[in-house]
DONU-15432 format. One record per residue: x, y, z of N, C-alpha, C in turn; residue number from 1; residue in three letters. Coordinates in steps of 0.05 Angstrom, whole numbers. Layout:
N
X, Y, Z, X, Y, Z, X, Y, Z, NUM, ALA
...
END
This chain:
123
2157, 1991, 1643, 2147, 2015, 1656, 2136, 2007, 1683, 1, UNK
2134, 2026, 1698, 2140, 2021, 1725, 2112, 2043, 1746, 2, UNK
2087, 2045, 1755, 2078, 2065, 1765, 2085, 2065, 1796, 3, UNK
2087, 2084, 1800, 2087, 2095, 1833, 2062, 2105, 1840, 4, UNK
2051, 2092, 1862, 2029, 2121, 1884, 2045, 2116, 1903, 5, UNK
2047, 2140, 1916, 2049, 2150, 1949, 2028, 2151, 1963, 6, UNK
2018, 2147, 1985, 2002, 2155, 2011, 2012, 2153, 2031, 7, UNK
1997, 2165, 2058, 1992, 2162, 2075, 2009, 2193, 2091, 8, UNK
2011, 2207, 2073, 2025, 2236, 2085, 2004, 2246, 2106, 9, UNK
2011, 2275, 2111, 2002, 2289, 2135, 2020, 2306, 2148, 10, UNK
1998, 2318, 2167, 1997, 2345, 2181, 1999, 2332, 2212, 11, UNK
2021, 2331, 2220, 2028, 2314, 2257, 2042, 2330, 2279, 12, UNK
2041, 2329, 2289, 2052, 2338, 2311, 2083, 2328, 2319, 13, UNK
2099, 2337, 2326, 2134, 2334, 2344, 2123, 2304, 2353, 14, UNK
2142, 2282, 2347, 2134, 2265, 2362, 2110, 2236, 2353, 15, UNK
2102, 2245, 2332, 2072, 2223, 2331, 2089, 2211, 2303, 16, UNK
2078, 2196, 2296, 2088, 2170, 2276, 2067, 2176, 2246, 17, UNK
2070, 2169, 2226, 2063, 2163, 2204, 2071, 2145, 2195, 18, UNK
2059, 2125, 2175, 2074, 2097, 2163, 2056, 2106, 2121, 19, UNK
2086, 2114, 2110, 2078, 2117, 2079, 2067, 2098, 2067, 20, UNK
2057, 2094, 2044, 2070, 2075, 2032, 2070, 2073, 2000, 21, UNK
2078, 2069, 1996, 2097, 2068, 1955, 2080, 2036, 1944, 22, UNK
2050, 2041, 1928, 2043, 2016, 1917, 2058, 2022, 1884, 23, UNK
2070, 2003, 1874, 2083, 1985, 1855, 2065, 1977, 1823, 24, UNK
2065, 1985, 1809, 2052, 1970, 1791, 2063, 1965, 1764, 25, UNK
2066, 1952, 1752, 2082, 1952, 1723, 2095, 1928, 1720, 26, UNK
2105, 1919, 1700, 2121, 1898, 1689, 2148, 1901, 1706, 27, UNK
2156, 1877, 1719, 2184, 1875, 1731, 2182, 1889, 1753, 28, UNK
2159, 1904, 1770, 2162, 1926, 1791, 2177, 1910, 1818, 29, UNK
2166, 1890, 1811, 2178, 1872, 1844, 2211, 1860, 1845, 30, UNK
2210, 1870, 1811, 2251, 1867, 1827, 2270, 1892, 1827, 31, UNK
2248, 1911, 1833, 2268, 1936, 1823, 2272, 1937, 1860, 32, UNK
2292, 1949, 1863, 2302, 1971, 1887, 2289, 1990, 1893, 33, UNK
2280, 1992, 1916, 2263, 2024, 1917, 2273, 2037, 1939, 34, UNK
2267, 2062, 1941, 2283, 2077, 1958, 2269, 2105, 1961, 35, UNK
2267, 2122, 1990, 2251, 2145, 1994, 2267, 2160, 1992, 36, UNK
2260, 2180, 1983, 2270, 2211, 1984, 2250, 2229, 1999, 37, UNK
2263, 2245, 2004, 2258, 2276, 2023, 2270, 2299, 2005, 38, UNK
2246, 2314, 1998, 2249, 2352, 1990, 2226, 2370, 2003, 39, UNK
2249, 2391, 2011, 2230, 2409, 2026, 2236, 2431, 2003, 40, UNK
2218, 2454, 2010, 2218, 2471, 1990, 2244, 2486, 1985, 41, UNK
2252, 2497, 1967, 2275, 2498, 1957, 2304, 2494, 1958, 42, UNK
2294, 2463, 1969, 2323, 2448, 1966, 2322, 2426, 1956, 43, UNK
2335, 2410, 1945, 2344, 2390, 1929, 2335, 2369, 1939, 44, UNK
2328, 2338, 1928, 2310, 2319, 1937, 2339, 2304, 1955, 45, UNK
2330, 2291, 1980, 2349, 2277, 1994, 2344, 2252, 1990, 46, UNK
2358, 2227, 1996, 2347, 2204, 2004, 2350, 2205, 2030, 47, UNK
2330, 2177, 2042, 2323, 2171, 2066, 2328, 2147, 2081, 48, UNK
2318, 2133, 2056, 2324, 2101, 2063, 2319, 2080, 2032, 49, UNK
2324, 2053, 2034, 2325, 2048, 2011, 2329, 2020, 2014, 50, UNK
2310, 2002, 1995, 2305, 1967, 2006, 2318, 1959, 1981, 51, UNK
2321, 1941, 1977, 2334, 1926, 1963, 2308, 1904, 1950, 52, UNK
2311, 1887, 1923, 2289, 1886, 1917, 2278, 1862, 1932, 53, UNK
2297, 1844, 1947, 2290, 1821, 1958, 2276, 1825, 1993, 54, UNK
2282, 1859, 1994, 2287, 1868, 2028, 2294, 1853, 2040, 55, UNK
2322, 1845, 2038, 2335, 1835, 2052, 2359, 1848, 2064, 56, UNK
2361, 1876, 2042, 2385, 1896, 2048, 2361, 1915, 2050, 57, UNK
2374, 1933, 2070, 2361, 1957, 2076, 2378, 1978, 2085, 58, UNK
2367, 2004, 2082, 2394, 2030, 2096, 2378, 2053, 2098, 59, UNK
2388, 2064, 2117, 2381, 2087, 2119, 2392, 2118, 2133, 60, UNK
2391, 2139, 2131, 2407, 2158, 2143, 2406, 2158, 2163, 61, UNK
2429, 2175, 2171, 2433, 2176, 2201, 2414, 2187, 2217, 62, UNK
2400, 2210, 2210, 2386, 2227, 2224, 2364, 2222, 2212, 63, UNK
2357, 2202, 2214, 2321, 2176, 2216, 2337, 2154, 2230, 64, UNK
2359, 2137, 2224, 2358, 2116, 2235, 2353, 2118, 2265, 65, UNK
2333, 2086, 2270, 2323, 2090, 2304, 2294, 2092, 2300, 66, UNK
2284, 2115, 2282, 2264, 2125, 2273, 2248, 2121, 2254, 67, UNK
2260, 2114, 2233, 2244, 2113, 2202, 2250, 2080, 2202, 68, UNK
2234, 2061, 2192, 2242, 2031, 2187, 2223, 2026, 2156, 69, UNK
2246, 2025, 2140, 2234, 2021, 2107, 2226, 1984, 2105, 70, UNK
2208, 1978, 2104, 2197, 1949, 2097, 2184, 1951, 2056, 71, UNK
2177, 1926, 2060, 2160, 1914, 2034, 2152, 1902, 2033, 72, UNK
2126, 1897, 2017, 2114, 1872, 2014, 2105, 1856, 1989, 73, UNK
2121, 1843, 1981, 2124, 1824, 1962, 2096, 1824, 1945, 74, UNK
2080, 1810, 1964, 2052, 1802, 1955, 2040, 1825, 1945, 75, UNK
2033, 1847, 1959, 2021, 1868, 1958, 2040, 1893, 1939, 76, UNK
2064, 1885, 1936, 2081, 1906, 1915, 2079, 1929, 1920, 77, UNK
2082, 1933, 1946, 2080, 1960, 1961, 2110, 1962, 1990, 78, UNK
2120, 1992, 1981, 2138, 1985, 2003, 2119, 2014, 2022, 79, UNK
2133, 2013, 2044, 2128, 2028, 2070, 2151, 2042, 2079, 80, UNK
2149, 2066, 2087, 2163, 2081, 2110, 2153, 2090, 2136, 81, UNK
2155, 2065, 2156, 2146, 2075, 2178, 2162, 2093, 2192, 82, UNK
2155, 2118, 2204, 2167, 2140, 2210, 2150, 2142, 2241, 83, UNK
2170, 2145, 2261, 2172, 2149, 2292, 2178, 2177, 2299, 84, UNK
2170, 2182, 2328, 2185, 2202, 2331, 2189, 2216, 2310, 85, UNK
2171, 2240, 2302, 2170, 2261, 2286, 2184, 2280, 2295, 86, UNK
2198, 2286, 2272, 2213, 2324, 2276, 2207, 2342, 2261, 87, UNK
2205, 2365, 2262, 2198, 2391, 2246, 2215, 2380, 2224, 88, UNK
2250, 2377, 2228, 2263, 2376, 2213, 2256, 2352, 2189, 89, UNK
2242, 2341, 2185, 2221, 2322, 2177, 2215, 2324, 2162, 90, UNK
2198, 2354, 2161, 2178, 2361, 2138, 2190, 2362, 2110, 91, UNK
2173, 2357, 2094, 2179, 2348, 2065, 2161, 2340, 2050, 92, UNK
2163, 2336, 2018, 2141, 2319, 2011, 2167, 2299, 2007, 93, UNK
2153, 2268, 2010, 2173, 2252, 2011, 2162, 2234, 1980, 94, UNK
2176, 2225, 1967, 2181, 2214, 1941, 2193, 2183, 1937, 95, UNK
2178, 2167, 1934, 2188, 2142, 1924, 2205, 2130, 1905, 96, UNK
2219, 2119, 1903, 2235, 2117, 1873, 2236, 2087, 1866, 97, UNK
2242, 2078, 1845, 2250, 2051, 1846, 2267, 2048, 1818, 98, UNK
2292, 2023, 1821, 2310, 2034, 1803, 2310, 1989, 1800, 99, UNK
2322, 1991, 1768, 2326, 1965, 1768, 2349, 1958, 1774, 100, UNK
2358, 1930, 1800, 2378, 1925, 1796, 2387, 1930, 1831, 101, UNK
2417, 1936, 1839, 2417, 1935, 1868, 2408, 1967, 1875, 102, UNK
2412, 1965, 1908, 2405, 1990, 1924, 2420, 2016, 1913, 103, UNK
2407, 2050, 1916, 2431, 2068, 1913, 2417, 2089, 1926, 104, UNK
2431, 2112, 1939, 2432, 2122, 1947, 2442, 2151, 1928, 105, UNK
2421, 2151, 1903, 2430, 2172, 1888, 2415, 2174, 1871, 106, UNK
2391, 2209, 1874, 2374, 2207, 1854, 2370, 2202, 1829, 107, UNK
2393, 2210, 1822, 2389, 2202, 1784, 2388, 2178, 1786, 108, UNK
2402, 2157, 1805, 2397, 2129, 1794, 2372, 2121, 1793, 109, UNK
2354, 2127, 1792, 2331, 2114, 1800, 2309, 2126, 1774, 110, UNK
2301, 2106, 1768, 2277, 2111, 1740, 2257, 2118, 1736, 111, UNK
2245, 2107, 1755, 2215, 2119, 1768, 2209, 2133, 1793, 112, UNK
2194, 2150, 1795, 2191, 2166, 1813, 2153, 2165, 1819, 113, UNK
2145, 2166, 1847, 2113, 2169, 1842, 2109, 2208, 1849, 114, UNK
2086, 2218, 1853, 2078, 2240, 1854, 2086, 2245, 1878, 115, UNK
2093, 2235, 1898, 2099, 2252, 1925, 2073, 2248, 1950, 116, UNK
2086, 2252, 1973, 2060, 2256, 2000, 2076, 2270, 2019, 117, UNK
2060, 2294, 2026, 2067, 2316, 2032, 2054, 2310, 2066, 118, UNK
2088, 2313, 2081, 2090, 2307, 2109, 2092, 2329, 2122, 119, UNK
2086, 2341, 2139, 2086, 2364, 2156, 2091, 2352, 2186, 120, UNK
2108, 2368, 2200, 2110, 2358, 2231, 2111, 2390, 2239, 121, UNK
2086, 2403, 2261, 2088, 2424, 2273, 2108, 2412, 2299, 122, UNK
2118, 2437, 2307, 2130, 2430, 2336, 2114, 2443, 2348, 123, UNK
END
């Protein structure tokens, strides 16, 4: 079993930065894959970006890459989404996942999920 928290959401402005972050806790949490998702209200959860358990592979969409840079930290069993240059198109609550095994880019793959941190970008 595997727990998720999220932090570090918010209410920002066009333009200003936020850095998430997804702490880890459970048996085996440090070799699973983790990976962000994005859902805004009534639409379907997206992914964003997504580390690999060693972070040594990393990815992310097109419309963040430049912008969003997904890290982790081993010691601390916490990954991050630092997020640049904010867009309206942005907003979401964004969702952590972590799946055992390599990277994916597909919500059912993924086993655990934490509660969410709810990002807002006014323009």
């Amino acid at each position: 079993q595997v727990q998720l928290v999220e932090s570090g959401g918010g209410l920002v402005q066009a333009g200003d930065s936020l850095r998430l972050s997804c702490a880890a806790s459970g048996r085996a949490s440090v070799s699973y894959a983790m990976g962000w998702f994005r859902q805004s209200p009534g639409k379907e959860r997206v992914f964003v970006a997504d580390i690999s358990f060693t972070g040594s592979i990393t990815y992310a969409v097109d419309s963040v890459k430049g912008r969003f840079t997904i890290s982790r930290d081993s010691v601390k069993n916490t990954v991050y989404l630092q997020m640049n240059s904010l867009k309206p198109e942005d907003t979401g609550v964004y969702y952590c996942g972590s799946r055992r095994g390599g990277t994916s880019r597909q919500v059912n793959d993924y086993s655990y999920w934490g509660q969410g941190t709810q990002v807002t970008v006014s323009s």
